[in-house]
N, C-alpha and C positions, 0 to 999 in steps of 0.2 A: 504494500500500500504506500511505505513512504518514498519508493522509488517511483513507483509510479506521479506522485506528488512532483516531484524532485525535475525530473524528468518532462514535466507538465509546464512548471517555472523556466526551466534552461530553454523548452522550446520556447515558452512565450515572451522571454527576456530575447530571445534571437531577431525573435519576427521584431519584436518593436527597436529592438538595434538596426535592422536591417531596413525595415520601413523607412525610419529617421534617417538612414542613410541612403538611399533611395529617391525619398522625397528633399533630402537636401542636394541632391545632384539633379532633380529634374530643375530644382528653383535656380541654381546654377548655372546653366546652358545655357543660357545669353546675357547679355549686359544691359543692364537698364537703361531707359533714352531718359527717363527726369529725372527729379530728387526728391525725398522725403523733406518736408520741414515746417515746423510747429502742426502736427497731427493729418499733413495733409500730402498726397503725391499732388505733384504739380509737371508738367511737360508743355514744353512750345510746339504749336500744331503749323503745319502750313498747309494750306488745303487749297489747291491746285482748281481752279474752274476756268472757263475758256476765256481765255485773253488774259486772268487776274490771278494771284495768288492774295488770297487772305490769310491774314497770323491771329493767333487766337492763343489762348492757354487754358490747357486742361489743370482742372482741379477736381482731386475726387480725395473720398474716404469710406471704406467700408466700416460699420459698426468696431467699435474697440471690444473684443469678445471675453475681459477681466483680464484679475489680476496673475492668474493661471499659464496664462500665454504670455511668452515674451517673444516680441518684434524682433526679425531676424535681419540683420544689420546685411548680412551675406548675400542674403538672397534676391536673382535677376528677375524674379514678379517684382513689379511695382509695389508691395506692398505683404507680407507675408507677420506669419505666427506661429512659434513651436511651442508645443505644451510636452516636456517630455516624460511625464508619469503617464500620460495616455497614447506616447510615442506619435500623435499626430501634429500635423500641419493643414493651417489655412491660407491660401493666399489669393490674393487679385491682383489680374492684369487686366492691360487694357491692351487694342489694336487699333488704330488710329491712323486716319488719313489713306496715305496710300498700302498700311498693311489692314485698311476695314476691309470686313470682307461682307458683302448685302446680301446674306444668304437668310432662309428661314431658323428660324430660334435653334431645332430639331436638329438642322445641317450643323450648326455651329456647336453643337452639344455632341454632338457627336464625334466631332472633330477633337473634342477634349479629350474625348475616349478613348482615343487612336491609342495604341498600349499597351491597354489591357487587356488581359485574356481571362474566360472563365465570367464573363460578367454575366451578371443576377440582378435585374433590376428588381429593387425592393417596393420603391415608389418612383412616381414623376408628376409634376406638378406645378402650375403657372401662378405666379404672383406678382405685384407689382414692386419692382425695386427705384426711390425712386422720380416716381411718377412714369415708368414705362413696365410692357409687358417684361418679364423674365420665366426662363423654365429652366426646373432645378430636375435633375435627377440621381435617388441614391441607389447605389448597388453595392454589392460585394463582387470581389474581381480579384485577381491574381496580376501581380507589379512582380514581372521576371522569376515568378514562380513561388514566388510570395503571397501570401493572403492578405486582404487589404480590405475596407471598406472605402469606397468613393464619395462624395455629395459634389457634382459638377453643375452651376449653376452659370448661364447664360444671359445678357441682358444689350440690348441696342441703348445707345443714346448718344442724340447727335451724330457727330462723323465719328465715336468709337463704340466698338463693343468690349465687353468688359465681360472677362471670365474669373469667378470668385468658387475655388476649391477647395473640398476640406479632404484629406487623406489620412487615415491612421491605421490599423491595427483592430483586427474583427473587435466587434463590441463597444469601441471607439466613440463612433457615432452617435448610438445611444446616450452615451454618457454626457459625449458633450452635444446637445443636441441644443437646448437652452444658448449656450454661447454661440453654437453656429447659427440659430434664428437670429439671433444679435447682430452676427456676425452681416449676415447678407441686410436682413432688414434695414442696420442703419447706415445704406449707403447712398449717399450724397453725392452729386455731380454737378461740379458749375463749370460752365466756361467765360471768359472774361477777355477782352480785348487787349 
């Protein structure tokens, strides 16, 4: 019995080491275009129409999900959060200007997904982030042979879309379920000249 215990911890201490490292290499893989400052991403847009370029600034914040989460200074989302007793991460990006892509919610949600294997969608479901439509979808999935729970949420506004994901470690979810409503709910989007 207490092997099998034992045996239970080392696997589950594995998965949430290997998660955390996983999800710190996805957040990794490109270089941010703004910068973080006083609670807010901000980025310079130029958006190209016939004969003019307009400049504008993106400002956004997704909900602050407590005190649980610390802000991952590393990471190439625009905006990210590791909790490591639940070995998850949340993060939001955005795609702007000439990397928006004008596809439907579902296309774009999908495209999140690209990855993983073994996916089980658990729910799906549209709310408004905001003031605009979004669809969120949670599953359990496999990240390189890893078990994982996903919640991939999707949302248009103005000339960007904006992808706000939470990754962790089966059961995950569940627990932080309250800070990821948080999480997406309280996201804010201005633009400013």
């Amino acid at each position: 019995m207490g092997s099998k215990r034992t045996r239970a911890s080392v696997t589950s201490l594995a998965a949430t080491l290997l998660v955390s490292a996983i999800a710190t290499s996805l957040l990794s893989c490109t270089a941010t275009r703004g910068r973080w400052s006083e609670g807010w991403y901000s980025e310079q847009l130029s958006l190209k129409g016939s004969g003019h370029t307009q400049r504008m600034e993106l400002r956004y914040q997704p909900g602050e999900p407590g005190n649980s989460w610390i802000k991952s200074p590393s990471a190439a989302s625009d905006i990210a959060y590791y909790n490591e007793a639940m070995g998850a991460t949340m993060y939001a990006d955005s795609s702007c200007a000439g990397r928006y892509e004008d596809a439907p919610l579902v296309v774009l949600l999908n495209h999140l997904l690209f990855g993983f294997t073994e996916v089980e969608v658990k729910a799906e479901y549209e709310k408004e982030l905001s003031g605009r439509a979004a669809l969120t979808r949670e599953a359990s999935a496999r990240l390189d042979g890893v078990p994982i729970e996903v919640a991939a949420t999707v949302t248009k506004n103005g000339p960007c879309v904006f992808d706000l994901v939470f990754v962790g470690t089966p059961g995950s979810l569940e627990i932080a379920h309250e800070q990821h409503q948080t999480f997406l709910s309280g996201l804010i989007v201005e633009y400013q000249p």
